[in-house]
C-alpha positions in Angstrom: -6.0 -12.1 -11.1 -9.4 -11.1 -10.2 -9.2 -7.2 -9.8 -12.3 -5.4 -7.7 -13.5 -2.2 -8.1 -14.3 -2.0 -4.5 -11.7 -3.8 -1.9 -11.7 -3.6 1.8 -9.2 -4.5 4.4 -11.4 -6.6 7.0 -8.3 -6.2 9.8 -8.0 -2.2 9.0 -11.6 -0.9 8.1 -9.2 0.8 5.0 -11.7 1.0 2.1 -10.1 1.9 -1.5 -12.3 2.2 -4.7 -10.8 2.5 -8.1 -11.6 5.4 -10.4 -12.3 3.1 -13.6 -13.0 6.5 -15.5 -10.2 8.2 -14.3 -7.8 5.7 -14.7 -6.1 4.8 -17.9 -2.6 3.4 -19.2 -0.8 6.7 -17.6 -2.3 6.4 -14.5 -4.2 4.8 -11.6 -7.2 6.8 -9.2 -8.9 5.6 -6.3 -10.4 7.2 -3.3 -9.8 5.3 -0.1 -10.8 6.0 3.3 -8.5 5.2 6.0 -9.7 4.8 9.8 -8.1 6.6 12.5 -5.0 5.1 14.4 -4.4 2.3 11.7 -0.7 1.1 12.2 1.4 3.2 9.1 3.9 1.0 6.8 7.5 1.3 7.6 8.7 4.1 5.6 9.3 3.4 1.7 9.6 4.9 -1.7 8.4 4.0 -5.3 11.6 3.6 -7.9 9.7 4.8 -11.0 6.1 6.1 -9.8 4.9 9.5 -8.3 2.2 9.6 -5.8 -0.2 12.1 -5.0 -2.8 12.4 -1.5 -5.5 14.9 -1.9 -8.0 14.9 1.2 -11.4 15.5 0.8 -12.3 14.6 4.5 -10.4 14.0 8.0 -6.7 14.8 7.9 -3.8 12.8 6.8 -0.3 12.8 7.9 2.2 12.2 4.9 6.0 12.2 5.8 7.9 13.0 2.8 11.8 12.8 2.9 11.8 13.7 6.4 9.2 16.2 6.5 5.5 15.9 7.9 2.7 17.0 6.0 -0.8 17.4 8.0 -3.3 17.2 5.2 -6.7 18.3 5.7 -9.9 18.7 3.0 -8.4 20.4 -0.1 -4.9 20.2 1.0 -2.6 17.7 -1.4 1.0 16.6 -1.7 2.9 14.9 -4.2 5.3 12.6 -3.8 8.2 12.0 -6.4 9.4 8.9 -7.3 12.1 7.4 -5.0 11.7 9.6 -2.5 11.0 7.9 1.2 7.5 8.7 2.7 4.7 7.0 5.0 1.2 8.2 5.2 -1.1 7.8 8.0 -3.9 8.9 10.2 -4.4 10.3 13.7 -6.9 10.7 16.1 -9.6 10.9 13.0 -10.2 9.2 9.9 -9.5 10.5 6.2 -11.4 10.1 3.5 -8.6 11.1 0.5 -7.5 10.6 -3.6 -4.8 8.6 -4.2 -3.0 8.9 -7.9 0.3 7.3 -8.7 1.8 7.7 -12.3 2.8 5.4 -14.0 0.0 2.6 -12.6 2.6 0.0 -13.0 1.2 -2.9 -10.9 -0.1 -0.9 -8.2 -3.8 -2.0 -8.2 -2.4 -6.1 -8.2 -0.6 -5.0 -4.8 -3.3 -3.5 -3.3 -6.3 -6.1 -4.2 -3.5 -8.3 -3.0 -2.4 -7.1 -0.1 -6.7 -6.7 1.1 -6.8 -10.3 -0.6 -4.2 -11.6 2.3 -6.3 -9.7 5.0 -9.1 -11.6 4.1 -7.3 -14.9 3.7 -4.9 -14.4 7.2 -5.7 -11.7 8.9 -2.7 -9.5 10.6 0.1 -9.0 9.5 2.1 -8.8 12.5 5.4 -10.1 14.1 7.3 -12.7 12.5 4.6 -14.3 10.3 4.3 -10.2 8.8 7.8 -9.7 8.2 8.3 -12.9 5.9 5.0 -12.1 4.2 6.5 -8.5 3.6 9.5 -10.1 2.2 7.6 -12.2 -0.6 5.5 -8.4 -1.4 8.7 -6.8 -1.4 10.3 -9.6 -4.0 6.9 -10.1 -6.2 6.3 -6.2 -6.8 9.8 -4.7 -6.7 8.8 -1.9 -9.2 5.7 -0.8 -6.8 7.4 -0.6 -3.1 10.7 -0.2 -1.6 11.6 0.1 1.7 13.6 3.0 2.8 15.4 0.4 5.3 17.3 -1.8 5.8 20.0 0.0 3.3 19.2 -1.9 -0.5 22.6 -4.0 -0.2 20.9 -5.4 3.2 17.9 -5.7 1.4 19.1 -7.4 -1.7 21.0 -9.6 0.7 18.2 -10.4 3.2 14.9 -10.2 1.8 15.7 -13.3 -1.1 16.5 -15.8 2.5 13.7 -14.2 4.3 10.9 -14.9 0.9 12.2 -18.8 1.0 11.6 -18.9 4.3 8.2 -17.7 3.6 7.8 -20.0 1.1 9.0 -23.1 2.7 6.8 -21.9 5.8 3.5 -22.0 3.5 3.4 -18.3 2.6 2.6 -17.3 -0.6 2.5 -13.8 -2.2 -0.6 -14.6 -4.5 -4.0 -14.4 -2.6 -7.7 -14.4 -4.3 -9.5 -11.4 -3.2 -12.9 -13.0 -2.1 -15.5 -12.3 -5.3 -18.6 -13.0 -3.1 -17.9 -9.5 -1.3 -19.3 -7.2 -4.0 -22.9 -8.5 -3.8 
């Protein structure tokens, strides 16, 4: 898989740039920006990775386990592993760190999550809930969703990925190489 230093989400205007020097086996860094009013996930958790958000412009909302963090430059929060959270912006953009330990395959999810961006467009409806089902199956280590309740999901996201599938989706997308000219 083709692996950027530089990807950008052409629906979102998100921007994320990996860290190559500050990464390493123990851990992944990228800064990303984030424009305002972008649609959050649904709320999730990571089963074996922490997360941290450290703003250095704008302010950033992070939920974690119920409780709402408003993050502004300098402010950070951790997030421990399995524990739900969502991030997002308000009415302004954020410019902010992003380190999760251990990297796992966090930076595959993200080029290929941007990757299906470029290749689709929204994700959205129907057509975003299967895709979401074959993300869900292909990096189980990376992202969980905090609902449905795990026996639902073990349940209903396996028929929802062969739906996908049948349907044309895939969870592997090229993230375009001409874009770093």
């Amino acid at each position: 898989m083709y692996l950027p230093t530089e990807i950008v989400d052409p629906v979102t205007g998100e921007r994320i740039a990996f860290d190559e020097f500050a990464s390493d086996d123990e851990r992944l860094v990228w800064e990303e920006f984030r424009p305002a009013g972008v649609d959050p996930p649904p709320a999730h958790y990571h089963p074996s990775t922490e997360e941290r958000f450290e703003v250095r412009e704008g302010e950033l909302v992070v939920e974690v386990d119920r409780s709402t963090h408003r993050l502004e430059a300098g402010d950070e929060v951790v997030v421990p592993p399995g524990t739900p959270h969502v991030s997002y912006t308000g009415s302004e953009p954020a410019r902010f760190e992003r380190e999760v330990t251990p990297p796992g395959r966090w930076r595959e999810f993200l080029t290929e999550r941007f990757a299906y961006a470029h290749a689709v467009g929204e994700r959205s409806g129907v057509g975003g809930l299967l895709q979401a089902a074959l993300w869900l199956r292909a990096y189980p280590e990376v992202l969980v969703l905090e609902r449905p309740p795990r026996p639902v999901q073990r349940v209903l996201f396996p028929v929802l990925a062969t739906v996908a599938r049948a349907t044309g989706r895939t969870s592997h997308h090229a993230y375009p190489r001409d874009l770093e000219d």
